[in-house]
N, C-alpha and C positions, 0 to 999 in steps of 0.2 A: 504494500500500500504506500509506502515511505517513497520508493521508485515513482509509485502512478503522481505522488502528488508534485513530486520534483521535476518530472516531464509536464505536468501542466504547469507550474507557477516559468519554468525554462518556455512554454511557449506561447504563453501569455504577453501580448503586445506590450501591454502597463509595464510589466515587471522584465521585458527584455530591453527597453527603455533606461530602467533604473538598473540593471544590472551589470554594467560595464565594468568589467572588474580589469582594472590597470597593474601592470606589472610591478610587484612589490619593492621599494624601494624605502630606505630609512628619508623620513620626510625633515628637512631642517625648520625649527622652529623661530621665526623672526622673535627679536630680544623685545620685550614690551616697553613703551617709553618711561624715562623716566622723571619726565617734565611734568606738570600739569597742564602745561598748554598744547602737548601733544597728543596724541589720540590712537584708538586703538586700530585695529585691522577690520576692514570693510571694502567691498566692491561695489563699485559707485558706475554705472552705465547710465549713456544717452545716445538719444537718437541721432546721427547729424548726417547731412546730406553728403558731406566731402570728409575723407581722415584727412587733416592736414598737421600742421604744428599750431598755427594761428587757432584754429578750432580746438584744438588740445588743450591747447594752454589757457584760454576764453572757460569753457568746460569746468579744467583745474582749477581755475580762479572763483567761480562759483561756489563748487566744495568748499575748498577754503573755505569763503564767507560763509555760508549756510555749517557746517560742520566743524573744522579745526585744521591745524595748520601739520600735515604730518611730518614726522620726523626724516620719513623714506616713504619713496614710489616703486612697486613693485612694478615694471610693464615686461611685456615682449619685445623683440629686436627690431621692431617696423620701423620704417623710415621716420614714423611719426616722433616716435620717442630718442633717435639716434642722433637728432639735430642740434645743432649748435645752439638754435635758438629756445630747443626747448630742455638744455643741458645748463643755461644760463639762468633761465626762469628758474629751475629746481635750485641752482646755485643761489640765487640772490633771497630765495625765501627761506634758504636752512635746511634744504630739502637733500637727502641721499638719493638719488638716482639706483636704484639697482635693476640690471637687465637681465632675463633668466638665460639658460645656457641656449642658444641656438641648436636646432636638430637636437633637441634632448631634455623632450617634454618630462622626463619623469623626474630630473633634477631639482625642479620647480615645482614638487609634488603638489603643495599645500595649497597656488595660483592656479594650476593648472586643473586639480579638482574642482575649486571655486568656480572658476569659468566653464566648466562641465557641469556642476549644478544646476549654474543659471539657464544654461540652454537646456537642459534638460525640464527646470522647469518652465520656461518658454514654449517647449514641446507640448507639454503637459497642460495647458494652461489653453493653448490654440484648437487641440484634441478634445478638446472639454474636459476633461479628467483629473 
């Protein structure tokens, strides 16, 4: 019976969705701030028409005001985040820049499930479910 129900919840749309199971890897823990003006870990998404740096750093700038001033930005290697100009922005507000390792999602365990969540619930959400 153990078997029949493991075959059904394995081919169950819902739960084949939620079940991506990533190649096990010790996940490194970002250090928590120890400011009071800094703040904790969150993913912060918007919509915008164009990925640019201009619209990145417009975006960034809003967090800030609306939330707090982070100690470090976690991103990916996109052009967006590799810019001079938007290496300067992080610089002048106290900001750590950290980019995860290129071709080597599991390095960045902890970002890269996070953004596997979202879309997952994005999924979930579109699906009606």
């Amino acid at each position: 019976m153990d078997a029949d129900i493991e075959q059904f919840v394995k081919n169950f749309p819902q739960c084949e969705l939620a079940s991506h199971s990533p190649t096990l890897v010790q996940c490194l823990l970002w250090d928590y701030p120890q400011e009071q003006r800094r703040c904790l870990q969150w993913l912060d998404v918007a919509i915008v028409n164009s990925a640019n740096t201009n619209t990145t750093v417009e975006k960034l700038r809003a967090v800030i005001a609306t939330q707090c001033l982070p100690s470090a930005v976690v991103t990916g290697n996109g052009a967006v985040f590799t810019t001079k100009e938007f290496e300067t922005f992080l610089h002048h507000n106290g900001m750590k820049p950290i980019l995860s390792a290129p071709y080597h999602p599991s390095s960045t365990g902890q970002l890269e499930r996070t953004v596997q969540l979202f879309k997952e619930g994005i999924k979930r959400a579109r699906s009606g479910n």
